[in-house]
C-alpha positions as CSV (number, residue, x, y, z in Angstrom):
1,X,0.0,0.0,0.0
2,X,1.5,3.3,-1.2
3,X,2.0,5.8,1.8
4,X,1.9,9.3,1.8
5,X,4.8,10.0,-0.4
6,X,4.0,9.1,-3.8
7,X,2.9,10.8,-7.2
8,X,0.1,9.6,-9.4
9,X,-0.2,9.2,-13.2
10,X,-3.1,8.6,-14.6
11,X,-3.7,7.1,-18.4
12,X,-6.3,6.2,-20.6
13,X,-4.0,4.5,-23.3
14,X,-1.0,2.1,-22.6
15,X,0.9,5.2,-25.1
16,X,1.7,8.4,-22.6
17,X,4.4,10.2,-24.3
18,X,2.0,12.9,-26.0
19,X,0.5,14.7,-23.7
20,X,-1.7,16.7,-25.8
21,X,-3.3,12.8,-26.2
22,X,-3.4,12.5,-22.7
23,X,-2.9,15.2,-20.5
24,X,-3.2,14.1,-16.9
25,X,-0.2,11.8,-17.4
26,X,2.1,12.9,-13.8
27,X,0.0,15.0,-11.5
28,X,2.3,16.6,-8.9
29,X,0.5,16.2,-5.0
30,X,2.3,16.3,-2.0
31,X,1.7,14.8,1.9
32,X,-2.3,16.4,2.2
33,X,-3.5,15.4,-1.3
34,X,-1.9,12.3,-1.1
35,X,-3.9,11.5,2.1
36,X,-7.4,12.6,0.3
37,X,-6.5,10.1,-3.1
38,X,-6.0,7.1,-0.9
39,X,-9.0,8.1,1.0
40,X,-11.4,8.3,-2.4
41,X,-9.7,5.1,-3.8
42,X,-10.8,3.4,-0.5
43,X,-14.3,4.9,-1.5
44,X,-14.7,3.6,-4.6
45,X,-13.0,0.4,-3.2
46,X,-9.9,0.9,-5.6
47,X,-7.2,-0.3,-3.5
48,X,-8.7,-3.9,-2.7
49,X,-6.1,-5.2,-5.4
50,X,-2.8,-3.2,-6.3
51,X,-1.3,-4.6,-9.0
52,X,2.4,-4.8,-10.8
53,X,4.7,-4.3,-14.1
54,X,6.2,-7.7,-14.5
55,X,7.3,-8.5,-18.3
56,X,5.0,-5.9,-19.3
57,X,2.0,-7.7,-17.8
58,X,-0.1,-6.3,-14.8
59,X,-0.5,-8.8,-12.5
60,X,-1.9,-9.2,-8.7
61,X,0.9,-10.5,-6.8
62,X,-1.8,-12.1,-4.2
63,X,-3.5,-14.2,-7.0
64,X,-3.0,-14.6,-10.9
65,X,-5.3,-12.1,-11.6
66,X,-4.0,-9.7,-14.4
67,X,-5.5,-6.8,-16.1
68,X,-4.5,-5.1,-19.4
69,X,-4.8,-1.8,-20.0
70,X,-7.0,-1.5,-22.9
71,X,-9.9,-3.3,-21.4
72,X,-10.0,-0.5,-18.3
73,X,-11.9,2.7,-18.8
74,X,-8.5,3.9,-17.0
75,X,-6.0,3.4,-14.8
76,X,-3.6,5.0,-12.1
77,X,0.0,4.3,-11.4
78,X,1.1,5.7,-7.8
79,X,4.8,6.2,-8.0
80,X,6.2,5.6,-4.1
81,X,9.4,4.6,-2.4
82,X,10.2,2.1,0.0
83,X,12.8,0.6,2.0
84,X,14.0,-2.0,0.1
85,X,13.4,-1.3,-3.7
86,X,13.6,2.5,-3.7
87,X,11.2,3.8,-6.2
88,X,8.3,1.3,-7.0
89,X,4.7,1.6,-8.5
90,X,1.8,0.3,-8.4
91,X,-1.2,-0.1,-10.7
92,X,-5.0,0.5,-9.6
93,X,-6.9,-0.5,-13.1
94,X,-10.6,1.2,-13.3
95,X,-12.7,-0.8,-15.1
96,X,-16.5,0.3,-15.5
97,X,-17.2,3.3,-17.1
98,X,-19.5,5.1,-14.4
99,X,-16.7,4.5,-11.7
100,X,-13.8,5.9,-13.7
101,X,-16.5,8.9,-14.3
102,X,-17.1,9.1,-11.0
103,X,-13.0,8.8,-9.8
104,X,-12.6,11.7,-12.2
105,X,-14.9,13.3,-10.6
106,X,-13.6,13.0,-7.3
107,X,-10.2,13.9,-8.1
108,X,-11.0,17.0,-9.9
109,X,-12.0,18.5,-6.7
110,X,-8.8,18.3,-5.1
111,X,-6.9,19.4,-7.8
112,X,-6.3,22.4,-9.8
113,X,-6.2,19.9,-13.3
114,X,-10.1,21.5,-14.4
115,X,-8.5,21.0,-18.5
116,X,-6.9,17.6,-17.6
117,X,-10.4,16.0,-15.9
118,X,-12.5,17.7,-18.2
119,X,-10.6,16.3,-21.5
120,X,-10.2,12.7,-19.8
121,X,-13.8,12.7,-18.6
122,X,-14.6,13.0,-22.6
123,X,-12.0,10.5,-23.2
124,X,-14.2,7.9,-21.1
């Protein structure tokens, strides 16, 4: 479980390098925010399964449940460090449509990204 100190990315597309194509790609938070995004992924029960980057599959580590990117609506990578591995991430994928509205909408209220929501909100 990411702690307080990470950053969040968050995609439509497995492709991120344009970010006129996707423009919430690395969002900037610090200590507070961070606190209010684990809270609303706890709401929308987002955090029940983290998942991983191993040979460019997205696996659970817990089961062998996987998830690609291009069957979710969209999803998150939290950027965090730990003790042992330094920097790591982790995946949350969203999957239904009306949640990853709905997480868009929640998330546009605690940041200053109105252009960023509002064009990935279309996206979805």
């Amino acid at each position: 479980m990411p702690n307080s100190d990470f950053y969040i990315r968050i995609t439509k597309d497995v492709i991120i390098e344009n970010p006129e194509l996707n423009s919430c790609i690395d969002i900037a938070t610090y200590e507070k925010k961070n606190e209010e995004i684990i809270r609303i992924l706890k709401n929308h029960n987002l955090l029940d399964k983290l998942y991983v980057e191993i040979e460019n599959e997205y696996s659970d580590l817990s089961s062998d449940q996987i998830f690609k990117p291009t069957e979710t609506e969209l999803y998150l990578e939290l950027f965090f460090k730990t003790k042992d591995f330094g920097i790591m991430s982790c995946f949350v994928p969203v999957i239904e449509k009306k949640q990853a509205k709905e997480l868009i909408c929640d998330l546009d209220k605690i940041f200053d990204y109105q252009y960023c929501f509002k064009k990935l909100n279309q996206k979805i």
